[in-house]
SETORKE-309373 format. One record per residue (C-alpha): residue in three letters; x, y, z. Coordinates in steps of 0.05 Angstrom, whole numbers. Example, Ala and Ser with C-alpha at 12.3 -4.5 7.8 and 13.67 -1.06 7.14 Angstrom:
2
> res/X/Y/Z
> ALA/246/-90/156
> SER/273/-21/143
***
This chain:
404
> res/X/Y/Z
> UNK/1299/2206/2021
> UNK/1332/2233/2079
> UNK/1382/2290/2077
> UNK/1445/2247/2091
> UNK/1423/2201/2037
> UNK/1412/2265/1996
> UNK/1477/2293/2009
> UNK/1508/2227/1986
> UNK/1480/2233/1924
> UNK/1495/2300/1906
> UNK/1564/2287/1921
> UNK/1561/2218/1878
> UNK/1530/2254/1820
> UNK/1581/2317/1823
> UNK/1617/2322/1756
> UNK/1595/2244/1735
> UNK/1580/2230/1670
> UNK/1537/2173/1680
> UNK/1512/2140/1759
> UNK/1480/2072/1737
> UNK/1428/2056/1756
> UNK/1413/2117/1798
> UNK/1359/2090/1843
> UNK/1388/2027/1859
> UNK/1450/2078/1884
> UNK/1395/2111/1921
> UNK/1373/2043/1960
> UNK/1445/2020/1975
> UNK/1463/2097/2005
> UNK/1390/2096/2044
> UNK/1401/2021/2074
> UNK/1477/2033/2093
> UNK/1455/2089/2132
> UNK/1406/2053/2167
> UNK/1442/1993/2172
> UNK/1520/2026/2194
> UNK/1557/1982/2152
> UNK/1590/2027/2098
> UNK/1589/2008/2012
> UNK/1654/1978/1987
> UNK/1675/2024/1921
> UNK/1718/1998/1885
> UNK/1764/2029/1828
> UNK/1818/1993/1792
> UNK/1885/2007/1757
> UNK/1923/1978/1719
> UNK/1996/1993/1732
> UNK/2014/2012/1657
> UNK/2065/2063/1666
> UNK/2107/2086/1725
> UNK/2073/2145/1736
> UNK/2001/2184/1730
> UNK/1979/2260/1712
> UNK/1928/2295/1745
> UNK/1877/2282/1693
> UNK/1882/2205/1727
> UNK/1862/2231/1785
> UNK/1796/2257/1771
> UNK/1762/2187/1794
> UNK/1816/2189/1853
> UNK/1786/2253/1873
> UNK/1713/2212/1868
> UNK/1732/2160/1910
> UNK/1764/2204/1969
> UNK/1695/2243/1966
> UNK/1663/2175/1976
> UNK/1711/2156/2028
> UNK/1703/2224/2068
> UNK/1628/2202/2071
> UNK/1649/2136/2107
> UNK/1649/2085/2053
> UNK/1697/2035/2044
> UNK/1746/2057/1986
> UNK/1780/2001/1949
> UNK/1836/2016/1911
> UNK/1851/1951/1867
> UNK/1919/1940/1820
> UNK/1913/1904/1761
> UNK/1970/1865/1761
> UNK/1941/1801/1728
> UNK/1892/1840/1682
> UNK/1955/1884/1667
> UNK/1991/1824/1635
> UNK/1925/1815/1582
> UNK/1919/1898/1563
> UNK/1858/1933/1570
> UNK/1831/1940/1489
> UNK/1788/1993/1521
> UNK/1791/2052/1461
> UNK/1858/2012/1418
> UNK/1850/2005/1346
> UNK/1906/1946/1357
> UNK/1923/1892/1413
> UNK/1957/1928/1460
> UNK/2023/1903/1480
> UNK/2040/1857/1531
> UNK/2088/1886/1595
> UNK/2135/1836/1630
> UNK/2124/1824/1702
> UNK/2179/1862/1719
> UNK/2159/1921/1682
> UNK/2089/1918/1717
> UNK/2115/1902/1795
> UNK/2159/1966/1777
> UNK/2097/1994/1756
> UNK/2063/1974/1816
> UNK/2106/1993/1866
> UNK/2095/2070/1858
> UNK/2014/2070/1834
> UNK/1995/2075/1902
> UNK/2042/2126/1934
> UNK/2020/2166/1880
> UNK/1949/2156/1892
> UNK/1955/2161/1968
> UNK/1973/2243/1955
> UNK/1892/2241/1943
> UNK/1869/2176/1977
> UNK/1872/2170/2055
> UNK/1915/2117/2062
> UNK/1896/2091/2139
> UNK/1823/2091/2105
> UNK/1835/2048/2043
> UNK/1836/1979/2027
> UNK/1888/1950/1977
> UNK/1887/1897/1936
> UNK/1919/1865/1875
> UNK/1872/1821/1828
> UNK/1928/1764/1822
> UNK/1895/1746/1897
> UNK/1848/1711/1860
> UNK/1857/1715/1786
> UNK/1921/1672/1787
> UNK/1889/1614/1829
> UNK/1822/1612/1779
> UNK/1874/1566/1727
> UNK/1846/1541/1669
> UNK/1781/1501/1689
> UNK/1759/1567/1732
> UNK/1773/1608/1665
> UNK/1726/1565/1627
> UNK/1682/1568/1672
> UNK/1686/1650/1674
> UNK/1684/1651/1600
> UNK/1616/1605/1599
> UNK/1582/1662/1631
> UNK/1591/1716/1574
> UNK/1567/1718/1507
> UNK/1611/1729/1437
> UNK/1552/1774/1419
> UNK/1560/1815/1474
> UNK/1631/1821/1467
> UNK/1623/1838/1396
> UNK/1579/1902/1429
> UNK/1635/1932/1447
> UNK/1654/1994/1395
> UNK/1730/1986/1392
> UNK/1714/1908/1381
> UNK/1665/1929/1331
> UNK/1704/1971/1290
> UNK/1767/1929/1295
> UNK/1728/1871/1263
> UNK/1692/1908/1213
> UNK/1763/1940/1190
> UNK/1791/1864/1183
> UNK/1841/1895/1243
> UNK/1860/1832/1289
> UNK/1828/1813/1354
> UNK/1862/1774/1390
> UNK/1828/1718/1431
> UNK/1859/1737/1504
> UNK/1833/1808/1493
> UNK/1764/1778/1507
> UNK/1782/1755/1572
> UNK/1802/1827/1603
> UNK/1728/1859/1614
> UNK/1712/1787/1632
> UNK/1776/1792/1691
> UNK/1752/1858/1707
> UNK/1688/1838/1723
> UNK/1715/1782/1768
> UNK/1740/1829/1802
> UNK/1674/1853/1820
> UNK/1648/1792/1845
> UNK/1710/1770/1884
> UNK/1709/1842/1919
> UNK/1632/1841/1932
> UNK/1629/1923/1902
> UNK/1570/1960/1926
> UNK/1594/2012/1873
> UNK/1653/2014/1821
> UNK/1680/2079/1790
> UNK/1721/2091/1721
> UNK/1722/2137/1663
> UNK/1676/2143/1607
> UNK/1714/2091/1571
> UNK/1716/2038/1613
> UNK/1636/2038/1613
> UNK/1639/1967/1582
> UNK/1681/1935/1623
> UNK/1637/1960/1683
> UNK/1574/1935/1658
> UNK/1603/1862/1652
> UNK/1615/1870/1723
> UNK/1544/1885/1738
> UNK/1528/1819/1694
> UNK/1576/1772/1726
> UNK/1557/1789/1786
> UNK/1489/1759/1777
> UNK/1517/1702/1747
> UNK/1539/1698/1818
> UNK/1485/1700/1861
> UNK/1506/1771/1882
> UNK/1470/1840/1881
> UNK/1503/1880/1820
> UNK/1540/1935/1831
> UNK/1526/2003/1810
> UNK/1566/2042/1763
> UNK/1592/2112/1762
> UNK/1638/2135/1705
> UNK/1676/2207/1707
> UNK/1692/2241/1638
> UNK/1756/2242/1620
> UNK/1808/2306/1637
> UNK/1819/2362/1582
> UNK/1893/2376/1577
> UNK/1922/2448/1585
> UNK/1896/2459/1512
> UNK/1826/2457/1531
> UNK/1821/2412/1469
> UNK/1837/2340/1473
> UNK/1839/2291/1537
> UNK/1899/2303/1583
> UNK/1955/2251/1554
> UNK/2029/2258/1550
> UNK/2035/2244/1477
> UNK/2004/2308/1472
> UNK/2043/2339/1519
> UNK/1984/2366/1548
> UNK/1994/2333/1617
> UNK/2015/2354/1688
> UNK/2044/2296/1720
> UNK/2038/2288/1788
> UNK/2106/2279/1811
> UNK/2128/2345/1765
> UNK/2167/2395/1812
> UNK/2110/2447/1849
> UNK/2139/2508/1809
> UNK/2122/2477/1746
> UNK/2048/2445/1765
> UNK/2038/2512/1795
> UNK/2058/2553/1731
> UNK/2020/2501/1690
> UNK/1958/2504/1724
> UNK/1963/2580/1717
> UNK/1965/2568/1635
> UNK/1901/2541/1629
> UNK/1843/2583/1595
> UNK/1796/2616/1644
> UNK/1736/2569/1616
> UNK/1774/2503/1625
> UNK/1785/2535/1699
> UNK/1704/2519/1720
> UNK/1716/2447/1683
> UNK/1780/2436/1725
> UNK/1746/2461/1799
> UNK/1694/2414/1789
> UNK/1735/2360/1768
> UNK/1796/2372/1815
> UNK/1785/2411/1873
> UNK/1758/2393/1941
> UNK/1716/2463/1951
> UNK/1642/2452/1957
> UNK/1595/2460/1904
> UNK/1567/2520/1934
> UNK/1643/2552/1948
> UNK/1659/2542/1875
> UNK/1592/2580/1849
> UNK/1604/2634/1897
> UNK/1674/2639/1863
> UNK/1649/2644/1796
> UNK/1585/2690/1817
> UNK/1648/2738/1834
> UNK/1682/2726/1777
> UNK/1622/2744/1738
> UNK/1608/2807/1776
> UNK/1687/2838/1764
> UNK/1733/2790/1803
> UNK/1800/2788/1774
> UNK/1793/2708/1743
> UNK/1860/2697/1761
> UNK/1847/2707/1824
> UNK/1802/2644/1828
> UNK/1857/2614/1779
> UNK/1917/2622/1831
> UNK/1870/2594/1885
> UNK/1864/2530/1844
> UNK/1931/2525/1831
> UNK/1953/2536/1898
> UNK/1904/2480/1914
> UNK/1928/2436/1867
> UNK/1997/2449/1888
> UNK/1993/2443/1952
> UNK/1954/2368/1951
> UNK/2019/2343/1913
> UNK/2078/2376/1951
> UNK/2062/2424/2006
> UNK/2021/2491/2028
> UNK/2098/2518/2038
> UNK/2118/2494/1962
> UNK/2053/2528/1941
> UNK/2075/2592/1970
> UNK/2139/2593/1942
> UNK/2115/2564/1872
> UNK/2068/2626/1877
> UNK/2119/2669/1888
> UNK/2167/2646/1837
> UNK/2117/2662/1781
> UNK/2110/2731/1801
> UNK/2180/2736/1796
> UNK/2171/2708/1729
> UNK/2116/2740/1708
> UNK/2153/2817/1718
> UNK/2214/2794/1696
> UNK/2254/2781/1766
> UNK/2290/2715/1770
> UNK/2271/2650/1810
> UNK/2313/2645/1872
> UNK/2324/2559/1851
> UNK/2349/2553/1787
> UNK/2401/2503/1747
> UNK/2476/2524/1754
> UNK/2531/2501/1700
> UNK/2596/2518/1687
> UNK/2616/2516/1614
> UNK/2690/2527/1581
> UNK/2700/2589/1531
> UNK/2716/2583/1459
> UNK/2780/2555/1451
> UNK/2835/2604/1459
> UNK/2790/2633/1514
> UNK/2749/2672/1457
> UNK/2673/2693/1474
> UNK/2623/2644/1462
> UNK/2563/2663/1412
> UNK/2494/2666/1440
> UNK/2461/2618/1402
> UNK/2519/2561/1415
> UNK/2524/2587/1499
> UNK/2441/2565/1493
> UNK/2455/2502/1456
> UNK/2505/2486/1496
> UNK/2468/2497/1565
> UNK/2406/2460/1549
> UNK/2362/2510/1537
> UNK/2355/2499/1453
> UNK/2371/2441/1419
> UNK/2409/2469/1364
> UNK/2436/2538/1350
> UNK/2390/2546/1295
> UNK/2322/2546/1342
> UNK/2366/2589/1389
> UNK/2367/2650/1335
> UNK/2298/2638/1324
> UNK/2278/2649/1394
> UNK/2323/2713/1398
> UNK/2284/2740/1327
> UNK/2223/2728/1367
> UNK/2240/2760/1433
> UNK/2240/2697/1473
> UNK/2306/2699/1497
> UNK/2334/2745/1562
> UNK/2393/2755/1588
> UNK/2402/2775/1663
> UNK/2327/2802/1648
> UNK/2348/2838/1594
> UNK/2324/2816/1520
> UNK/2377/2793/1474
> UNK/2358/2827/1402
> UNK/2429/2821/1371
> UNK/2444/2739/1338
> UNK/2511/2764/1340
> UNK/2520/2772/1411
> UNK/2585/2740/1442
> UNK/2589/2727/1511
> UNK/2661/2729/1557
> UNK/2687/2705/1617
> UNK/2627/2712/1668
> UNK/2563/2691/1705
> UNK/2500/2699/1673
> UNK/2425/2678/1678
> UNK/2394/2660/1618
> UNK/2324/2650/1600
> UNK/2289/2624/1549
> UNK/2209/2631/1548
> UNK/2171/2642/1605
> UNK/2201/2578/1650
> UNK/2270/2556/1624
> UNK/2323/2593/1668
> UNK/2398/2573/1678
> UNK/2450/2611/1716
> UNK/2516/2601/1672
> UNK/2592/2612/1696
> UNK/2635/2621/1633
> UNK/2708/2612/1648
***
C-alpha cells in the first residue's frame, strides 16, 4: 500500500462507524491513483425540511475530506425519493410532502451544504433525472431485482410487521430508488449515517444486478446533541442549526460538556488527527479545556458566518459571561401602565418577550435568573417608570427596553 493510498484511508476511516468492505476501498483508492481518474462519492438528501443542524453535517464534513483528496464529491437531492419517505428508523409511514413543499425544500439544501462543500468542486444532481423517466414498466422491472425477504430484513420493517403496525407498499420502493441511484451515478463510494446502512447495501446489490462494480459503503454515527445524551434533533431542542445567528452557535458550542468536546473535534472540525491529540495531550497535562473548547467554537463559527463574526461572537460571551452587556441586542419601546403608572417586573418581562407569562417571570427572579442593567432583580414587587433599561433573562436573552 503506498503512503498516498494510506493516507486516503486513514482519512476515510476517521470517525466512521463502519467502511464496507474495507479492502475493496483499499483497491479502488490504490487503482485511482495509479490510474488519475478520481472515485465518484456520492451522498444523498432528501430535502425534508427547509433547513439542517450541524449534526447533518457530520457526513458533509466526510465528503469535503474526500473531496480535498481529489475525488469527485456528488451531492444528490432526493426530490423523487422525497415524495415516497425514507421508513429508515419510523415506527409509522412517514408522511407524504407536496412538491411544492419539497422544491422549497430544495432550493436552500445546497446553499446550506455549500458552507462545508466546495461548491466549484461538486457535482449536483437531483434523482428525478432519472427516477421520473423509469415509469411503470422500468419500476417493475427495478422491483424484479429485490427480494420481499430481504426487505423484511430490515429492523424498522421487522418490528412494524411483527407489531401488526402498517407497511405500506410504496415504502418498499424507497431503498429500492435509493439504490438506483447508485447505479445511475456509477458510485465508487456512497456515505450516510448509521441508519441508512440498509438502504446502502441495496445499492451495493443493485448494482450487480447491473453489470456494475458495487460500491463501497461508509456510514458516520450519528451527532450527540448539546446534552451529550441523545442524537442531535430539534424535537429535542438539542440542535444548533446552521443558519442560527454566530453569537448563539458560538455560545452553544461553548455549552457542551468537555467530554462531548473530543466527540465533536472528531466529528466536526477540519484539524488533523494529530493537531487534535496534541490538543487533548495539553489538556490532559493542565490546559485550561476551554481553551480547546473556544477554539472549536470559533471554528465552528467561523465555517458558518465569518472569522470576523467569530471574533465578535467570542467577545460577546465574555461580556456575558462577567456580566457586561452585548453591544447588539433587541430594542422595544413599550407604553406604561395606564395613567402613566410603573409597570411590574414580571408583566415589563412578559410583555417584552422574554417570559411567556408573568408567572414563569417571578419564578426566574426567586431563582436569580433575572438582571436588570446587570444588576439582579431579588424583589417580585419591583415596578419599573418611565425609562431605558436592559433586561436579561438567563445567560443569553437580553432586551434593551424604553418605557414611556
Amino acid at each position: 500500500m503506498s503512503d498516498e493510498v494510506r493516507h486516503a484511508l486513514a482519512v476515510s476511516l476517521r470517525g466512521c462507524e463502519e467502511l464496507i468492505p474495507q479492502a475493496d476501498w483499499v483497491h479502488k483508492l490504490a487503482r485511482s491513483q495509479s490510474s488519475g481518474v478520481p472515485l465518484r462519492i456520492k451522498l444523498g438528501l432528501d430535502p425534508t425540511a427547509p433547513d439542517i443542524h450541524i449534526g447533518h453535517t457530520v457526513v458533509l464534513n466526510k465528503m469535503r475530506q474526500l473531496q480535498d483528496l481529489g475525488h469527485t464529491v456528488i451531492f444528490l437531492i432526493g426530490d423523487f425519493t422525497t415524495m415516497i419517505g425514507d421508513p429508515s428508523g419510523r415506527n409509522t409511514t412517514r408522511p407524504a410532502l407536496t412538491r411544492m413543499q419539497i422544491e422549497a425544500n430544495a432550493q436552500t439544501y445546497y446553499e446550506q451544504a455549500s458552507m462545508v462543500l466546495d461548491p466549484a468542486r461538486t457535482e449536483v444532481r437531483y434523482n428525478s433525472e432519472w427516477s421520473d423517466p423509469l415509469g411503470a414498466r422500468g419500476m417493475i422491472e427495478l422491483a424484479a431485482r429485490y427480494n420481499v425477504a430481504r426487505m423484511m430484513e430490515r429492523d424498522d420493517f421487522a418490528k412494524r410487521f411483527k407489531e401488526g403496525r402498517s407497511i405500506s407498499v410504496h415504502e418498499f420502493l424507497y431503498p429500492l430508488m435509493q439504490g438506483y441511484d447508485s447505479v445511475a451515478l456509477k458510485s465508487d463510494l456512497e456515505l450516510g449515517g448509521t441508519d441508512q446502512k440498509f438502504n446502502l447495501l441495496v445499492g451495493r446489490h443493485l448494482q450487480s444486478e447491473y453489470g456494475q462494480e458495487p460500491q463501497c459503503i461508509l456510514t458516520m454515527p450519528l451527532l450527540e446533541g448539546l446534552d451529550g445524551v441523545d442524537k442531535m434533533s430539534k424535537s429535542k431542542n438539542n440542535y444548533i442549526g446552521i443558519s442560527e445567528d454566530a453569537n448563539t452557535m458560538f455560545a452553544k458550542v461553548l455549552s457542551i460538556s468537555d467530554v462531548l468536546m473530543w466527540r465533536w473535534y472528531t466529528l466536526l472540525s477540519f484539524k488533523s488527527e494529530a493537531e487534535i491529540a496534541t490538543l487533548k495531550g495539553e489538556v490532559e497535562g493542565g490546559r485550561n479545556p476551554k481553551d480547546a473548547k473556544v477554539a472549536l467554537a470559533r471554528e465552528i463559527t467561523t465555517r458558518f458566518h465569518s472569522a470576523a463574526a467569530a471574533d465578535l461572537a467570542e467577545q460577546d460571551f465574555s461580556n456575558r459571561a462577567h456580566g457586561g452587556i452585548p453591544d447588539a441586542i433587541a430594542e422595544i419601546r413599550l407604553p406604561l401602565a395606564e395613567g402613566g403608572a410603573p409597570v411590574g417586573i414580571a408583566a415589563l418581562l412578559r410583555m417584552a418577550g422574554l417570559t411567556a407569562s408573568s408567572g414563569e417571570g417571578n419564578r426566574l427572579i426567586d431563582g436569580g435568573g433575572v438582571r436588570i442593567d446587570s444588576t439582579t432583580v431579588s424583589d417580585k414587587g419591583l415596578k419599573l417608570g418611565a425609562g431605558a433599561y436592559v433586561l436579561q433573562v438567563g445567560k443569553r436573552k437580553f432586551v434593551r427596553v424604553s418605557l414611556s
